[in-house]
C-alpha positions as CSV (number, residue, x, y, z in Angstrom):
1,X,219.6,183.9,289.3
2,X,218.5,187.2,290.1
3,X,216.4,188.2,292.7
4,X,214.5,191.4,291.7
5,X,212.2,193.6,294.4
6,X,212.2,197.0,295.8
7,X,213.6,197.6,299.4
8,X,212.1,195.7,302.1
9,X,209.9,193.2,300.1
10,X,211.5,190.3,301.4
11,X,214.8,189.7,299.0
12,X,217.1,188.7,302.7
13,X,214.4,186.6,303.8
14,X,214.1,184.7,300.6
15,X,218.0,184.1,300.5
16,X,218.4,183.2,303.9
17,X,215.5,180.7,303.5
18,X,216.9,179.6,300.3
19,X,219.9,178.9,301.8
20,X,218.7,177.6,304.6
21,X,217.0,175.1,302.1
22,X,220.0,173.9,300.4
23,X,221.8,172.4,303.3
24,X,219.4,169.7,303.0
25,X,221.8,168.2,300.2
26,X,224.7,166.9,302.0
27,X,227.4,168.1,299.2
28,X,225.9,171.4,299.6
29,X,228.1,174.4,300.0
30,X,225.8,177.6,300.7
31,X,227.9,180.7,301.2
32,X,225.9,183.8,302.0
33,X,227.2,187.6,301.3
34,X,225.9,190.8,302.5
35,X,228.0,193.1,300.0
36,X,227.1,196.7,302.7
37,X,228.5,194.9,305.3
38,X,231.8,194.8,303.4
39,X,232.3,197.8,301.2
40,X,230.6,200.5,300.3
41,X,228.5,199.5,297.4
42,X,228.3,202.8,294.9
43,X,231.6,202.6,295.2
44,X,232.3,198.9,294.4
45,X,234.6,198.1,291.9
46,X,235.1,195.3,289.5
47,X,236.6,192.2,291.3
48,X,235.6,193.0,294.5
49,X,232.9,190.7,294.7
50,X,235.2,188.1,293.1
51,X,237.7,188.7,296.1
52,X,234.4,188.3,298.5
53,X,233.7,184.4,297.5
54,X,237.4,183.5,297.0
55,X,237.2,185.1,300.9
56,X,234.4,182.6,301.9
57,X,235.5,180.1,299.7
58,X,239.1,179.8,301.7
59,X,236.9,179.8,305.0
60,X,235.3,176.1,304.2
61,X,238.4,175.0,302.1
62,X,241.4,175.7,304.7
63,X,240.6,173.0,307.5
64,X,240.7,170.5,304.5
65,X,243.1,171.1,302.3
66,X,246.6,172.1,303.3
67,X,247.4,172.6,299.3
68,X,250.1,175.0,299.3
69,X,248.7,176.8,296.0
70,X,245.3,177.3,297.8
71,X,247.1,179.3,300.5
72,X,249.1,181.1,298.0
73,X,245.7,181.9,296.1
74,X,244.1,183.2,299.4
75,X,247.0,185.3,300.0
76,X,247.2,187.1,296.9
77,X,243.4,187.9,297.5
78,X,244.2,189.4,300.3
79,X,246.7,191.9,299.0
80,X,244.4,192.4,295.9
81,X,241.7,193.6,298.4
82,X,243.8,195.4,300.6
83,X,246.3,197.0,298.1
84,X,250.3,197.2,298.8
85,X,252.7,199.2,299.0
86,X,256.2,198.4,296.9
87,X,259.3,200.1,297.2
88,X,261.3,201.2,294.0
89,X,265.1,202.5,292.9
90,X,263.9,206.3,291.5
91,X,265.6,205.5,288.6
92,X,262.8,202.9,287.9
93,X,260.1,205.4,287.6
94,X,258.7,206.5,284.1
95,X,260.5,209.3,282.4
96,X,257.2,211.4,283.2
97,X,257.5,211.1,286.7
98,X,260.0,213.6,288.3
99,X,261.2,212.6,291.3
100,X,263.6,214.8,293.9
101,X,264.1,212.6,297.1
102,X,265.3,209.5,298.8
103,X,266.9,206.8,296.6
104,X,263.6,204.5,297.0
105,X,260.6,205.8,296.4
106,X,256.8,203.9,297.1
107,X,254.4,203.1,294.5
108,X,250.9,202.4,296.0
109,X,248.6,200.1,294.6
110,X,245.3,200.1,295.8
111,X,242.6,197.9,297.0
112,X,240.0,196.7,294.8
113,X,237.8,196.7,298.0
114,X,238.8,200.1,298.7
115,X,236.3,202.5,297.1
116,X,237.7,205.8,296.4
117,X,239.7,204.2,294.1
118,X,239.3,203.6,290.5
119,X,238.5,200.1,289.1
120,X,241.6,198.0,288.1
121,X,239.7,195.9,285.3
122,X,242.6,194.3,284.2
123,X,242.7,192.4,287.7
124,X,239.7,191.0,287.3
125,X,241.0,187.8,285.2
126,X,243.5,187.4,287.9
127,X,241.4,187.5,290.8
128,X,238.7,184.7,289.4
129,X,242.2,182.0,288.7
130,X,242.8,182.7,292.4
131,X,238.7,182.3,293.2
132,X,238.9,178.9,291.0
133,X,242.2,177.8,292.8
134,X,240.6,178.3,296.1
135,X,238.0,176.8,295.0
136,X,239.2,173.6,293.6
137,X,239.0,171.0,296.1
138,X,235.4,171.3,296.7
139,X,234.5,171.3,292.9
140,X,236.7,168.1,292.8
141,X,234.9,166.3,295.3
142,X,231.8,167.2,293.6
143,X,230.6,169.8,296.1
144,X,227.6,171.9,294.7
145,X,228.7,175.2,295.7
146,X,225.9,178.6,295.8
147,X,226.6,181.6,296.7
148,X,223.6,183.9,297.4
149,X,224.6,187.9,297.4
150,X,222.7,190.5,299.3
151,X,223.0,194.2,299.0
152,X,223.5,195.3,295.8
153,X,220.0,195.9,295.4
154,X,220.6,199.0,297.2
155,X,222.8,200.7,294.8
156,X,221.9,204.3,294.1
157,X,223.6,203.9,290.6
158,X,222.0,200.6,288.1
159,X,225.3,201.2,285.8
160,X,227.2,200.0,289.3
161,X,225.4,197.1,288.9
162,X,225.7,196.6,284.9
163,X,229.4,196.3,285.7
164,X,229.4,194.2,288.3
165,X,227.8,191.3,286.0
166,X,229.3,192.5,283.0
167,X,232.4,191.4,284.9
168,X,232.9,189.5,288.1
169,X,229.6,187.5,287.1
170,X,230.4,186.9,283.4
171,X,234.1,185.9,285.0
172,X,232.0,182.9,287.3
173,X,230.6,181.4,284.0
174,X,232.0,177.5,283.6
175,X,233.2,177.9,287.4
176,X,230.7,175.6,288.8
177,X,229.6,178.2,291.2
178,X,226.3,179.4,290.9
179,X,225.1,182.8,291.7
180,X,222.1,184.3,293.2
181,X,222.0,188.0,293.6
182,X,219.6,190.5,294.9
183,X,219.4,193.3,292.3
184,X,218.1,196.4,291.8
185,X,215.0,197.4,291.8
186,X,215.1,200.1,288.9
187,X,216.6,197.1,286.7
188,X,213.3,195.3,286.5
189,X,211.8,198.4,284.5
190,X,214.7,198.7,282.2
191,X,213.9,198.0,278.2
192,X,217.4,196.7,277.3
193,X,216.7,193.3,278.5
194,X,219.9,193.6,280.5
195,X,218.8,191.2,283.4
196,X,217.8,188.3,280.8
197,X,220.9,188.7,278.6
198,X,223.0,188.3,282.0
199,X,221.2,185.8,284.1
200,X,219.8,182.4,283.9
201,X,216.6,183.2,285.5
202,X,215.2,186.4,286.7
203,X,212.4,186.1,290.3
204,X,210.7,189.4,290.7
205,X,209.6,189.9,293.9
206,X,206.5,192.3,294.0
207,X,204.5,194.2,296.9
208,X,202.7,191.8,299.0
209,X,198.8,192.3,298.8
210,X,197.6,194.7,301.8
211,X,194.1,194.5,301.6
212,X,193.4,192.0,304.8
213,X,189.9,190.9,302.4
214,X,192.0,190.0,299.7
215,X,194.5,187.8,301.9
216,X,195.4,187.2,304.9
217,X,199.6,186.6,304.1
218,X,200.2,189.9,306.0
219,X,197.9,189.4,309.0
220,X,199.4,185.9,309.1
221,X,202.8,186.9,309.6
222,X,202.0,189.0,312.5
223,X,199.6,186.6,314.1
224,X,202.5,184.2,314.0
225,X,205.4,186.7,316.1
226,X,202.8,187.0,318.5
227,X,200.7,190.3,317.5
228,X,197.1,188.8,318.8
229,X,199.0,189.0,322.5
230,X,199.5,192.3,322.6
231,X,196.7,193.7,320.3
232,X,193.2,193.0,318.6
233,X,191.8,192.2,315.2
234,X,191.6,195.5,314.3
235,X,194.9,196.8,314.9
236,X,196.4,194.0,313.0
237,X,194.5,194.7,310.1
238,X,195.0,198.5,309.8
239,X,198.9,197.4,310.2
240,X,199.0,195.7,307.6
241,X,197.1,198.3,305.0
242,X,199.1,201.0,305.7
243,X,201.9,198.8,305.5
244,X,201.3,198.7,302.0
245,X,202.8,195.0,301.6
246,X,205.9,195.8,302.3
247,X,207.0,193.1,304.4
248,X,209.4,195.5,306.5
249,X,207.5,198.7,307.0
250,X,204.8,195.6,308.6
251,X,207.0,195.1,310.7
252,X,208.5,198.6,311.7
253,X,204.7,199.3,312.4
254,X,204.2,196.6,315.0
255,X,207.6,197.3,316.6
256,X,206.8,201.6,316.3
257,X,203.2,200.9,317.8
258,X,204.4,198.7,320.5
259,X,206.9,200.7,321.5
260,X,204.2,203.5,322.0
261,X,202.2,201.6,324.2
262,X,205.3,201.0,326.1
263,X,205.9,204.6,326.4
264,X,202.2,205.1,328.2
265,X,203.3,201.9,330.1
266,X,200.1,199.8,328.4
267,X,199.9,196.4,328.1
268,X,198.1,196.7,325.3
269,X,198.7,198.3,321.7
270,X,195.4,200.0,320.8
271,X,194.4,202.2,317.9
272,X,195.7,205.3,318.9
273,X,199.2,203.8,319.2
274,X,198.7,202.2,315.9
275,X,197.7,205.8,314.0
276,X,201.0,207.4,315.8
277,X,203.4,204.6,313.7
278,X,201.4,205.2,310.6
279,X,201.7,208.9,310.5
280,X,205.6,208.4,311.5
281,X,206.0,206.1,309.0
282,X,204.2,208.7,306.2
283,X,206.3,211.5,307.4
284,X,209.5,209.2,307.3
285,X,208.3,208.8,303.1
286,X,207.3,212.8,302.8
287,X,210.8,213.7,303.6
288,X,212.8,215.4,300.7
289,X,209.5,215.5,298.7
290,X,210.0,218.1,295.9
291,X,207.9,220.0,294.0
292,X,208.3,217.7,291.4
293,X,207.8,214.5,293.0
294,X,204.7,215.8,294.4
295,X,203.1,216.6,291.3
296,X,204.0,213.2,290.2
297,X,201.9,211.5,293.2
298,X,199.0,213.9,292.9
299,X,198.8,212.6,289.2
300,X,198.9,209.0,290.4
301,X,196.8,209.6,293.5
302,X,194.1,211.4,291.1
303,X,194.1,208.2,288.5
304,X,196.0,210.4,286.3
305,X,199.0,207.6,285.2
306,X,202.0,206.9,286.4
307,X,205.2,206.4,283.9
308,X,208.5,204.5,284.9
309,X,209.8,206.2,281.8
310,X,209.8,209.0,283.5
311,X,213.3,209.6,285.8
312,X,211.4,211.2,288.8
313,X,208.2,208.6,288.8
314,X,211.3,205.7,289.0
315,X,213.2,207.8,291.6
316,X,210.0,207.4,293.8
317,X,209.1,204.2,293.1
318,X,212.8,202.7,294.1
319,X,212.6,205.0,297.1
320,X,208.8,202.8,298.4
321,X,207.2,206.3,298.4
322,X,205.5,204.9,295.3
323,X,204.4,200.8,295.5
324,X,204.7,198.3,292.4
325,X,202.0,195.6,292.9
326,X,201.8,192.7,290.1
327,X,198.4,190.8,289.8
328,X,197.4,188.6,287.2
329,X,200.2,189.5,284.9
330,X,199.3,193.4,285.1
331,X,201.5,195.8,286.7
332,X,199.7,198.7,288.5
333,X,201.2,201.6,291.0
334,X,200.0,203.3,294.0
335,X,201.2,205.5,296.3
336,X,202.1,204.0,300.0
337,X,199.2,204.3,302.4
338,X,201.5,205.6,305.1
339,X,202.7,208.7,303.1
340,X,199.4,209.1,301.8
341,X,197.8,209.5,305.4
342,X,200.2,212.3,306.2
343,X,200.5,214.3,302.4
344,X,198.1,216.7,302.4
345,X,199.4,217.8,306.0
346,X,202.1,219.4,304.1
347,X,200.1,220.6,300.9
């Protein structure tokens, strides 16, 4: 499954809850990833992610099975993650390799989770047999085992991502693992079908509504960390408009705007605290704004269209400077309220 939204619309949140659903099933085994936390992910290359879930994988399987091939499987992960270092006879190396030195000479092979490294696609076979080995035991006692991936939706390049499923997720096929992944954002706009040829089912995840008159989702999840203790009606409801239903810049404005009032030691967060995180947030969004890009969001702010064909248009919308919303089967763009405030200041 793939789990498609732009940055900050709640992807985390809906894997951690998913997961957190799944342990209702006793001969559930949930294994969740955060990919950034691990590697770095525009330089990711094929089998990492394999190595990552054999890794997890050996974490629930060791205290129960004492299978000599399983260890051997999680050990030859290892050294395909870390890379290794083997010492040769000089007169072993290739007649295009001149050598002047010591009699042995070392031949590095490098990591597959090391990034500055090119991809060693022929390794990718091997590294899904030693998945599956590790593996084993829990497929044999019938154990339905998800893992749920988070991070790759913040890859700067989609091709990154193309050959991730093109080959450590086409390599899980008949493993009895299933996969859900966050993914980028940029994906969901792409013609080729790529997401649909590659997974099961494809969940997009668009902006939330903001307007507080159309629903009150946004003011609800404020109302419910405790927002109506430290501020009014009011404040709550401009939060969540400029937030411009992304669930994490809500957020970032309740924290910003308390943390003002804190500053002017005040118990309560009022509507000048609340204007100061909006316009901090906007000018957060306005950096790196190019001529280009600027043209692009006059033309959407004056009803002018907006094109994800078009490389820049896409570049702003996977950035949040420009929001995706998704209503009754219709796509429509605008540009976020927050940078919106503070544009023209800079015009």
């Amino acid at each position: 499954m793939a789990l498609v939204g732009g940055i900050g619309s709640g992807k985390t949140t809906e894997l951690w809850l998913t997961a957190k659903l799944l342990k209702r099933h006793k001969d559930a085994i949930n294994i969740l990833i955060d990919l950034a936390e691990i590697t770095d992910l525009n330089g990711l290359n094929p089998g990492a992610i394999l190595i990552a879930i054999g890794m997890q994988l050996y974490r629930r399987v060791k205290m129960l099975d004492k299978n000599a091939g399983v260890k051997l499987a999680h050990q030859k992960l290892q050294e395909l993650a870390q890379g290794n270092t083997k010492w040769v006879p000089a007169d072993e190396l290739e007649a295009d390799q001149t050598y002047d030195g010591p009699e042995l000479v070392p031949i590095r092979t490098p990591g597959l989770l090391k990034p500055r490294f090119p991809a060693i696609e022929r390794q990718v076979a091997e590294v899904k047999n030693l998945v599956s080995a590790i593996a084993l035991s829990l497929v044999e006692s019938d154990a339905q085992i998800t893992v749920l991936i988070d991070g790759l939706d913040r890859l700067f390049k989609p091709e990154k991502f193309r050959e991730f499923a093109e080959q450590d997720l086409r390599a899980l096929r008949g493993s009895q693992i299933s996969i859900i992944v966050s993914v980028p954002l940029s994906l969901w706009f792409d013609k080729s079908r790529f997401l649909q040829d590659y997974f099961d089912d494809v969940k997009h995840i668009p902006t939330a509504i903001s307007d507080p008159e159309r629903s009150d989702f946004l003011n609800q999840i404020l109302l419910r960390r405790g927002a109506a203790d430290v501020m009014d009606e009011n404040e709550i409801s401009e939060m969540t408009r400029f937030s411009g239903g992304v669930l994490r810049d809500l957020i970032t404005l309740a924290r910003t705007s308390a943390e003002a009032a804190y500053r002017e030691d005040k118990d309560r967060v009022d509507a000048a605290h609340v204007r100061s995180a909006i316009r901090q947030l906007g000018k957060r969004y306005r950096v790196g704004l190019g001529r280009t890009q600027r043209a692009r969001i006059r033309r959407l702010m004056d009803n002018e269209g907006f094109s994800v064909e078009d490389p820049t248009s896409r570049e702003l919308l996977i950035n949040r400077q420009v929001l995706e919303y998704f209503n009754n089967g219709i796509d429509s763009f605008a540009v976020h309220p927050a940078l919106a405030e503070v544009l023209p200041e800079s015009s």
